[in-house]
C-alpha positions in Angstrom: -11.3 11.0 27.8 -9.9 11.9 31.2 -6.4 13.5 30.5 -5.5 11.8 27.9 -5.6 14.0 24.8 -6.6 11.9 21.6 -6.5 13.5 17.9 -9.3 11.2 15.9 -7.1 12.6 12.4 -10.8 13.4 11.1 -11.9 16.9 9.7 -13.6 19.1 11.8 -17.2 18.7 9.5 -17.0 15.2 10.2 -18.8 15.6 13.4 -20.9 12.2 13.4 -18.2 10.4 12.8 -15.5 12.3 15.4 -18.8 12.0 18.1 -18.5 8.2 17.6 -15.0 7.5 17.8 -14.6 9.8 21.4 -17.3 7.5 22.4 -15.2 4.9 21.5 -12.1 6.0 23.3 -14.0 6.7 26.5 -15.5 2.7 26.5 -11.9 1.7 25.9 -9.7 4.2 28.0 -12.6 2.9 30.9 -11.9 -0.4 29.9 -8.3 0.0 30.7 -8.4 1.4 34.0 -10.4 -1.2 35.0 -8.5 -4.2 33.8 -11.7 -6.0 31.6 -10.1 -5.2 28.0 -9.6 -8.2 25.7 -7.0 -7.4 23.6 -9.0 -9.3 20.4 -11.4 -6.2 20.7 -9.4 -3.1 20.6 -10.5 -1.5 17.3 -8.1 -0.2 14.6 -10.1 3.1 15.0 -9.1 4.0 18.4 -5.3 2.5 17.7 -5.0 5.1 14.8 -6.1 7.9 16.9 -3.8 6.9 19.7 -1.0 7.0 17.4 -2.0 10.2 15.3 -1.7 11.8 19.3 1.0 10.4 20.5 3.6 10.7 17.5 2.2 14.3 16.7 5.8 16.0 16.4 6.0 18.9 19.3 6.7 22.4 19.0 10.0 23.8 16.8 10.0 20.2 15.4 11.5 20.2 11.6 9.8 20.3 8.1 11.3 17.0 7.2 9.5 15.5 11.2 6.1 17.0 9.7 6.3 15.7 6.2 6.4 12.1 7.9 3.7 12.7 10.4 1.9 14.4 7.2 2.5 11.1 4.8 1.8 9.0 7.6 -1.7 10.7 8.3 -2.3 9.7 4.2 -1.6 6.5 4.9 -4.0 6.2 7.9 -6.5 7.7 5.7 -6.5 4.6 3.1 -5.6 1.8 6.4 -8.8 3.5 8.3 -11.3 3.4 4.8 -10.4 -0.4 4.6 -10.3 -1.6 8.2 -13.2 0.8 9.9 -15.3 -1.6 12.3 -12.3 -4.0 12.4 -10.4 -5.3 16.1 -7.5 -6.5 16.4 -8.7 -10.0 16.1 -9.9 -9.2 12.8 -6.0 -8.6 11.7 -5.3 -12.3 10.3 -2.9 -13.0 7.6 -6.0 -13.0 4.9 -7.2 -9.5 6.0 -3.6 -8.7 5.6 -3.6 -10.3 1.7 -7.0 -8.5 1.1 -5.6 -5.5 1.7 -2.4 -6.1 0.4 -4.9 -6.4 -3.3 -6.9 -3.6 -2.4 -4.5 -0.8 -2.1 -2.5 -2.2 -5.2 -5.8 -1.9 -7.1 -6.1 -5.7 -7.8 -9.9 -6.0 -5.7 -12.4 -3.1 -4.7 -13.8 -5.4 -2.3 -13.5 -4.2 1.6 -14.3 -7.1 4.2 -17.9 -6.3 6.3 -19.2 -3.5 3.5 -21.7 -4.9 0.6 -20.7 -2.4 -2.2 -17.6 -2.2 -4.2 -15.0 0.3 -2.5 -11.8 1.1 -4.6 -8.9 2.1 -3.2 -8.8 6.0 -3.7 -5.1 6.0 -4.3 -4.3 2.8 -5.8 -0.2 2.1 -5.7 2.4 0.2 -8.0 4.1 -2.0 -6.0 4.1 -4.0 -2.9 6.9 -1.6 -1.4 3.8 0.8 -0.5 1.9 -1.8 1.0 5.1 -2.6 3.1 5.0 1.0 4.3 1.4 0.9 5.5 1.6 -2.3 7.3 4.9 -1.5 9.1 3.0 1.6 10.4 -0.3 -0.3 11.6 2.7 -2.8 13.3 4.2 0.2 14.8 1.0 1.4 16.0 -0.3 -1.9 17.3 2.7 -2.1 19.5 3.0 1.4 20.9 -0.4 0.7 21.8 0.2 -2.6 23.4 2.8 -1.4 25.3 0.8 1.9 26.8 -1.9 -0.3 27.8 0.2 -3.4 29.2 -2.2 -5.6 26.7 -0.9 -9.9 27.3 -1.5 -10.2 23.2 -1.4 -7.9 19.9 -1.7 -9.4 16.5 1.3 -10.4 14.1 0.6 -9.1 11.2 2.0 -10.4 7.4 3.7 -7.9 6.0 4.8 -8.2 1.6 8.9 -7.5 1.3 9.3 -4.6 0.0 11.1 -6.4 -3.2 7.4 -7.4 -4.9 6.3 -6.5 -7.7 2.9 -6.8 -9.2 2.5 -9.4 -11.3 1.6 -8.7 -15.1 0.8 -11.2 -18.1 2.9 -10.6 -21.3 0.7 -10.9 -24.5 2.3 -13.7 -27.0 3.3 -10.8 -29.1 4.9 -9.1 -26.4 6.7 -12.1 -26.0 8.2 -12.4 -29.4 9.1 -8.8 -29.2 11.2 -9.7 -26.2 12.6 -12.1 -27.5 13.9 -11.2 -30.9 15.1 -8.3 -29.0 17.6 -10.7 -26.7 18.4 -11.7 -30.5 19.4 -8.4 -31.5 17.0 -7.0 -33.4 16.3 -3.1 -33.5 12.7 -1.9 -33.1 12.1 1.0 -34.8 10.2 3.5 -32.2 8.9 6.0 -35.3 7.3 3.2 -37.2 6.5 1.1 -33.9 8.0 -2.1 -35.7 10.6 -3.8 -36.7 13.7 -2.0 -38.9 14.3 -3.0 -41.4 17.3 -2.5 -44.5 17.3 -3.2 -48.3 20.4 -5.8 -48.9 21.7 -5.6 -52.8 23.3 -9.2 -53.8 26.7 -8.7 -55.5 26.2 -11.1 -57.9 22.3 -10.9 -59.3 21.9 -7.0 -58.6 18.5 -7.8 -56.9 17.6 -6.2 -53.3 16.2 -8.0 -50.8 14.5 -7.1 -47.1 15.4 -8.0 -44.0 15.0 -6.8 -40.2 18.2 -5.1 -39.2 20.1 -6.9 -36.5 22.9 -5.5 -34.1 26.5 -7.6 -34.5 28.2 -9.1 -31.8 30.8 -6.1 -31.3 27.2 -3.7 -30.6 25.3 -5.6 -28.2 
């Protein structure tokens, strides 16, 4: 709209939905120029776009400038998916968590849409989420600052330490812990090792799981 040039990070056959998002940015570049915007209804949409334009790296910039801008556009594929129709009052700490269990593949459930929506690219640890939330934060206050907005929302972000959570078996357990023990698991036979002990005295053999001495461990 006006001079301002906006890339919506959409593909070119995506026509319905590039149409709708311009329309978007025309209400809200209007809306700005003539001082009625509350901040509570800026959509994500038209934040994304803003920053896909304005952090586009310029001419002769270097590969490793356009890998970011690249692995940033992937994450504002998945951050988009999720929080399409959503303001910036919708950005609580409980969307936040929702989509904190969403991209980690924990819930396929997206907030507003009826049907089950899995992440397409489901990650490990909470590390990634970290990454995609400090980017919406970035975006939210480059786009607060342009527009001289009086509020933005704080957003809870997961350290970057997390780790999903996962339930050991009782088996797995006991496998853990005769391994503090020092007992060797066998990965050929995917048990135990085991040697035959001869007694000195009687000649018989006798069984037993082999276990590492003090000096080994």
């Amino acid at each position: 709209p006006g001079q301002q040039a906006y890339s919506t990070g959409l593909r070119v056959d995506e026509v319905k939905e590039v149409e709708k998002l311009l329309q978007l940015l025309t209400m809200q570049d209007m809306a700005v120029r003539m001082g009625q915007m509350n901040p509570r209804t800026v959509l994500i949409d038209v934040v994304i776009s803003f920053w896909i334009g304005a952090s586009r790296p310029v001419t002769g910039a270097s590969q490793q400038e356009w890998k970011r801008y690249r692995d940033a556009i992937a994450k504002w594929k998945l951050l988009r998916y999720f929080l399409k129709g959503k303001t910036f009052g919708d950005l609580d700490e409980e969307m936040c968590r929702r989509y904190t269990a969403w991209r980690m593949g924990e819930t396929d459930e997206v907030p507003g849409v009826d049907e089950a929506r899995p992440c397409p690219k489901v990650c490990g640890s909470l590390s990634t989420v970290h990454g995609d939330l400090i980017l919406l934060n970035q975006a939210i206050q480059m786009f607060k600052a342009k527009h001289n907005l009086a509020w933005a929302p704080t957003l809870f972000i997961p350290p970057k330490s997390g780790r999903r959570i996962v339930w050991l078996t009782p088996d797995e357990v006991k496998r853990i812990a005769l391994a503090i023990l020092g007992f060797v698991w066998d990965h050929n036979t995917n048990s135990w090792m085991t040697e035959e002990v001869v007694d000195e005295e009687t000649g018989g053999t006798t069984v037993r799981y082999v276990r590492r001495s003090a000096r080994d461990c």
